[in-house]
C-alpha positions in Angstrom: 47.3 115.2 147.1 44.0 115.7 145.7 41.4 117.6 147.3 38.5 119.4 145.4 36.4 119.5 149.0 35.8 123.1 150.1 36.5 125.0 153.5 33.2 126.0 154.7 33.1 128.1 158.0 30.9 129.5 160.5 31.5 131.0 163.7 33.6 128.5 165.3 32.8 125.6 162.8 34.6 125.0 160.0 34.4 122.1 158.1 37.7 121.1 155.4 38.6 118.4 153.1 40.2 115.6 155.3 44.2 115.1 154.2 46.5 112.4 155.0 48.2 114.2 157.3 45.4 114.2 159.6 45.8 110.1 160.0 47.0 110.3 163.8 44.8 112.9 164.9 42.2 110.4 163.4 43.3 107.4 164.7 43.8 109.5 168.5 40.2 110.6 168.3 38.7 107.3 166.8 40.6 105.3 169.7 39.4 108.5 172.8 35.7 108.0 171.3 35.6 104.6 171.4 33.0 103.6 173.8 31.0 106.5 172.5 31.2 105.7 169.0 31.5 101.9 168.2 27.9 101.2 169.1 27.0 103.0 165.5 29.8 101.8 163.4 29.3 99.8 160.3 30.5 96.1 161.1 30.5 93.2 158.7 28.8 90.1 159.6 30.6 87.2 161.1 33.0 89.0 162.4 34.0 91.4 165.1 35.6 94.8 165.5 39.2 94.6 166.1 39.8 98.3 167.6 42.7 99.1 165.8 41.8 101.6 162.7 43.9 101.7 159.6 43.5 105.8 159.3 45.7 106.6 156.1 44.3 104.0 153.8 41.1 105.0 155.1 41.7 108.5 153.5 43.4 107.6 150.8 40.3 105.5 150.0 37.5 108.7 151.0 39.9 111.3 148.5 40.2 108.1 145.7 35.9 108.9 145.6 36.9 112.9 145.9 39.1 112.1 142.9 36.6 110.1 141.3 33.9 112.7 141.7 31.3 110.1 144.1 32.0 111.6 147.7 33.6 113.9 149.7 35.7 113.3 152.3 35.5 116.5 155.3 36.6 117.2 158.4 34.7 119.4 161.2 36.2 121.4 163.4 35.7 123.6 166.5 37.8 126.4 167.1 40.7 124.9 164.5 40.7 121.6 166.6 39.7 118.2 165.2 36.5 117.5 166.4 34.7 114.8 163.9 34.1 113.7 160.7 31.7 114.0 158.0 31.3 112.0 154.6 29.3 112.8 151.7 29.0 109.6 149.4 26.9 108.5 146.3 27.4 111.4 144.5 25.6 111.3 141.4 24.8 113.8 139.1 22.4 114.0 135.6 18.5 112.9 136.5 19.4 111.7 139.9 21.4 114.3 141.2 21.8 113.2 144.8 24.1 111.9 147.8 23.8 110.4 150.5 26.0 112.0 154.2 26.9 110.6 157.3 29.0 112.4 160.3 29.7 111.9 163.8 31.3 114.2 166.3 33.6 113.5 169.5 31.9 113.4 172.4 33.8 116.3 174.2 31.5 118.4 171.3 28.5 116.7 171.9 25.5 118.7 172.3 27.2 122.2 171.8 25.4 122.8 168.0 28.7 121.8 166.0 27.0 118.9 164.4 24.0 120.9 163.6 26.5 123.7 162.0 28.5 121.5 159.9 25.4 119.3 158.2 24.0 122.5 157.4 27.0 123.9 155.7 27.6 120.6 153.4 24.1 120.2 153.0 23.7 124.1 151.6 27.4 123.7 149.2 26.1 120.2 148.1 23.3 122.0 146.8 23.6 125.6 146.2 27.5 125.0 145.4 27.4 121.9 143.6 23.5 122.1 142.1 23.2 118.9 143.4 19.0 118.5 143.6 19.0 116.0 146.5 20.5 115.4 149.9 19.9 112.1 152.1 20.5 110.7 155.8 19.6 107.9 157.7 20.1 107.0 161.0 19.3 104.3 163.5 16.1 105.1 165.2 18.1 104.8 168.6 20.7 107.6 167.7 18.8 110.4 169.5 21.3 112.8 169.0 21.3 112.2 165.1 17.9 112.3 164.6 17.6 115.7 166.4 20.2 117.2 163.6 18.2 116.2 161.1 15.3 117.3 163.1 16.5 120.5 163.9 17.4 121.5 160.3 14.4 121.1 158.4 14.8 117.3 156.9 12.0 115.6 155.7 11.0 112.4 157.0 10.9 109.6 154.2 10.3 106.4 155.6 12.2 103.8 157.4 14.5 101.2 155.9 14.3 97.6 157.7 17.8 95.9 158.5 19.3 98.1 156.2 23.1 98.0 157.5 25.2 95.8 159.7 25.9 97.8 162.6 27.4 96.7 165.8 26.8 93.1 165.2 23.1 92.8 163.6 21.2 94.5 160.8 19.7 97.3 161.6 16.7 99.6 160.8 17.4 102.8 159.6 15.0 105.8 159.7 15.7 107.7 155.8 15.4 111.7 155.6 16.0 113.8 152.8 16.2 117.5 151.5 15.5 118.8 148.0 16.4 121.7 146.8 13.3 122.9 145.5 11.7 123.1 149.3 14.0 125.7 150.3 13.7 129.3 150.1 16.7 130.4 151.8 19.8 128.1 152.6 19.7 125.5 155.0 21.8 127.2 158.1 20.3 130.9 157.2 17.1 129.0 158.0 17.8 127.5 160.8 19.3 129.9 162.8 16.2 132.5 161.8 13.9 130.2 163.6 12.5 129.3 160.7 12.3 125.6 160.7 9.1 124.0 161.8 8.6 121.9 164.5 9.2 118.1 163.8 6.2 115.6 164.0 7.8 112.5 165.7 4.2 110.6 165.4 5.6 109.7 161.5 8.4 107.6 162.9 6.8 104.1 162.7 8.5 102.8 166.1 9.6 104.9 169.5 13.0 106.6 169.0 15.6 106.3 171.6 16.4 103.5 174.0 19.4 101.1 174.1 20.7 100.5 170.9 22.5 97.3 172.0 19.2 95.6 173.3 17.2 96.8 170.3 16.8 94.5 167.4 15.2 95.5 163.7 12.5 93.6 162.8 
């Protein structure tokens, strides 16, 4: 099977190209995170989450855009067990020379720096590995523990994108941050773990961050 992504590792993070073969451990994890995870899954209008998760055409369809050269399909784990998943798409190179990533971690690693780790490690090989120029994220403005990632590392805040995907039954806002590779003087992790990142403003976000996502409503 194809698979051009790369094995990136750091202390007890690594994060891997995703293979077929890891389908059930997908689908197990997917199904045990459930409750923590559906509430920020992509949904399409009119209709309504079924629960069940087609895992290997799923992969097959994130290593068809590996093949193709528009994303990257990677696994993170902790300690050599499968802890998440993270997704680089919109890969495009000449002028533009950007992508767009997404990730989200079980919720038995929650808050124990994985996350942090493994965005920093794509974000540094899609850019010093790949010369890619730019790297983007968005995130609902209620996903606290996204934001702070993004945060944490160094992201620039670019503005905030109204309704921009159906998620969990109704368009939502998303708040857009992005890296180039001109702003950094040393790689992304190196940086971060120096305590070298400054302290994020939260006065640019144009709305309070937080609350509960299902009550909240773009406008």
């Amino acid at each position: 099977m194809f698979d051009s992504a790369p094995r990136l590792t750091h202390g007890a993070v690594t994060v891997r190209g995703i293979k077929l073969r890891d389908a059930k451990t997908l689908e197990t994890e997917l199904q045990i995170n459930r409750p923590w995870l559906e509430r920020w899954e992509a949904t399409l209008p009119g209709t309504r989450p079924t629960g069940r998760f087609d895992t290997r055409s799923s992969i097959r369809s994130l290593l068809d855009a590996d093949r193709e050269g528009s994303g990257l399909a990677l696994v993170i784990e902790v300690d050599g067990e499968f802890a998440g998943q993270l997704n680089v798409a919109n890969i495009t190179g000449g002028a533009l020379a950007s992508s767009t990533l997404g990730y989200w971690i079980a919720r038995r690693f929650a808050g124990r720096g994985a996350t942090t780790i493994a965005v920093a490690l794509a974000t540094d090989h899609l850019m010093l590995g790949m010369g890619l120029h730019r790297v983007e994220i968005c995130i609902r403005p209620e996903n606290v523990a996204s934001l702070r990632v993004v945060e944490k590392l160094g992201f620039r805040y670019e503005g905030c994108r109204r309704r921009y995907i159906h998620i969990d039954g109704d368009w939502r806002d998303h708040l857009c941050f992005a890296l180039v590779r001109d702003e950094l003087a040393e790689p992304v992790l190196e940086r971060w773990l120096r305590g070298q990142v400054p302290p994020f403003d939260r006065s640019v976000y144009p709305m309070e961050v937080g609350g509960d996502p299902r009550g909240a409503t773009s406008t």
